[in-house]
C-alpha positions in Angstrom: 111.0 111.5 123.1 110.3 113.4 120.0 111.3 112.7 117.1 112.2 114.8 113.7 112.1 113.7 110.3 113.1 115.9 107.8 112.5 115.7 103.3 112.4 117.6 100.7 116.3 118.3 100.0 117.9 117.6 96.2 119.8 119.3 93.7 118.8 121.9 92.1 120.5 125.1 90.2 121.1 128.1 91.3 118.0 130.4 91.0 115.9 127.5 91.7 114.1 126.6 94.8 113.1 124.0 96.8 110.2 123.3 99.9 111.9 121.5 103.0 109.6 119.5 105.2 109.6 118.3 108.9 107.5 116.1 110.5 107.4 116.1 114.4 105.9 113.3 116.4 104.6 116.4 118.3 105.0 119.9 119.0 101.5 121.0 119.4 102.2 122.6 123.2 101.3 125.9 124.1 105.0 127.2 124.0 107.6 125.8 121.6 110.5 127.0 119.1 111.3 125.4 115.8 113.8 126.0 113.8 116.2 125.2 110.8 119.8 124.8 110.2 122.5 124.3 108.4 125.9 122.8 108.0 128.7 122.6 104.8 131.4 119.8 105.4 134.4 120.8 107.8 131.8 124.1 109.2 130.3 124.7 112.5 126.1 124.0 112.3 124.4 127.3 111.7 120.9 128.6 112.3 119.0 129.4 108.8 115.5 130.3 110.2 113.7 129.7 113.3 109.8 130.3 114.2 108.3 130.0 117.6 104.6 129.6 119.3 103.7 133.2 118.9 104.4 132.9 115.2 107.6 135.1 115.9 110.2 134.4 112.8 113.3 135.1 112.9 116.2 134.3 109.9 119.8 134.4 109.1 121.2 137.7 106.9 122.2 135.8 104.8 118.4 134.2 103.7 116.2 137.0 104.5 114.0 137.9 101.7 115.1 134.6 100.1 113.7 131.9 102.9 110.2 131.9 104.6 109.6 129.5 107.3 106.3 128.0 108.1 104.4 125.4 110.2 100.9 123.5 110.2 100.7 123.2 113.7 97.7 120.6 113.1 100.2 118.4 111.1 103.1 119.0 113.3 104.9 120.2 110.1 107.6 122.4 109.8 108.5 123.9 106.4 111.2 126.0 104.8 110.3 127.6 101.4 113.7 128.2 100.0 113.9 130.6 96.6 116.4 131.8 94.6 119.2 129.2 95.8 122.7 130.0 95.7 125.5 127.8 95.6 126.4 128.9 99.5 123.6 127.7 100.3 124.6 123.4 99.5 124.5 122.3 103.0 122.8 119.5 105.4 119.7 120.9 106.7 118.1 119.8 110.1 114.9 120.4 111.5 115.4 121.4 115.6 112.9 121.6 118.6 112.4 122.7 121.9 109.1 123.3 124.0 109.9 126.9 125.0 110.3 129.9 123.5 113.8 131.3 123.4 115.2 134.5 123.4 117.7 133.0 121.0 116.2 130.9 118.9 118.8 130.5 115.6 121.3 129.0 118.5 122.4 125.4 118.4 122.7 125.2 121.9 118.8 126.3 122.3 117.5 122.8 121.1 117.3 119.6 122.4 115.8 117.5 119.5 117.0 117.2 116.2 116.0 116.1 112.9 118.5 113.5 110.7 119.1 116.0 108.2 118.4 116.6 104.6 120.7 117.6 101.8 120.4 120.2 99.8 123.0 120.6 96.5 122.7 124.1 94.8 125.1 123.9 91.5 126.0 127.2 89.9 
């Protein structure tokens, strides 16, 4: 069993930016995908930003050029630099894993282990 635990959410205002962490008990395998998401009260989880064993990244529109996603393999640490926040943007974030690579890796569906979540608040 793995497990996820994810830190670094708060409130912040727009234009600012915040560093979300996640710690895995371990991921250090020779294949895996990570990945981040999202999800705003009554809305379907969505994928923000995902990064794989090849060091392949791949985001949502609607972050590019705003995001960057990150890992220490040796500390089995995920991160997500967030910049210039947006108010769309307030939403539980979760840290996912799987130990293979996918060919769609910003799907829910892809992931079998899961962080608790950690808010983040963007006021405008």
């Amino acid at each position: 069993q793995v497990q996820l635990v994810e830190s670094g959410g708060g409130s912040v205002q727009a234009g600012g930016s915040l560093r979300l962490s996640c710690v895995a008990s371990t991921y250090t395998y020779d294949r895996y995908s990570m990945a981040w998401f999202s999800q705003a009260p009554g809305k379907e989880r969505e994928g923000v930003a995902a990064i794989d064993s090849d060091r392949r990244t791949t985001y949502a529109d609607s972050v590019k050029g705003r995001f960057t996603i990150s890992q220490d393999s040796a500390k089995n640490t995920l991160y997500l630099d967030m910049n210039n926040l947006k108010p769309e943007d307030t939403a539980m974030y979760y840290c996912a894993y799987n130990p293979i690579r996918l060919s769609a890796p910003l799907r829910t569906a892809g992931y079998n282990y899961w962080g608790q979540g950690t808010q983040v608040t963007v006021s405008s």
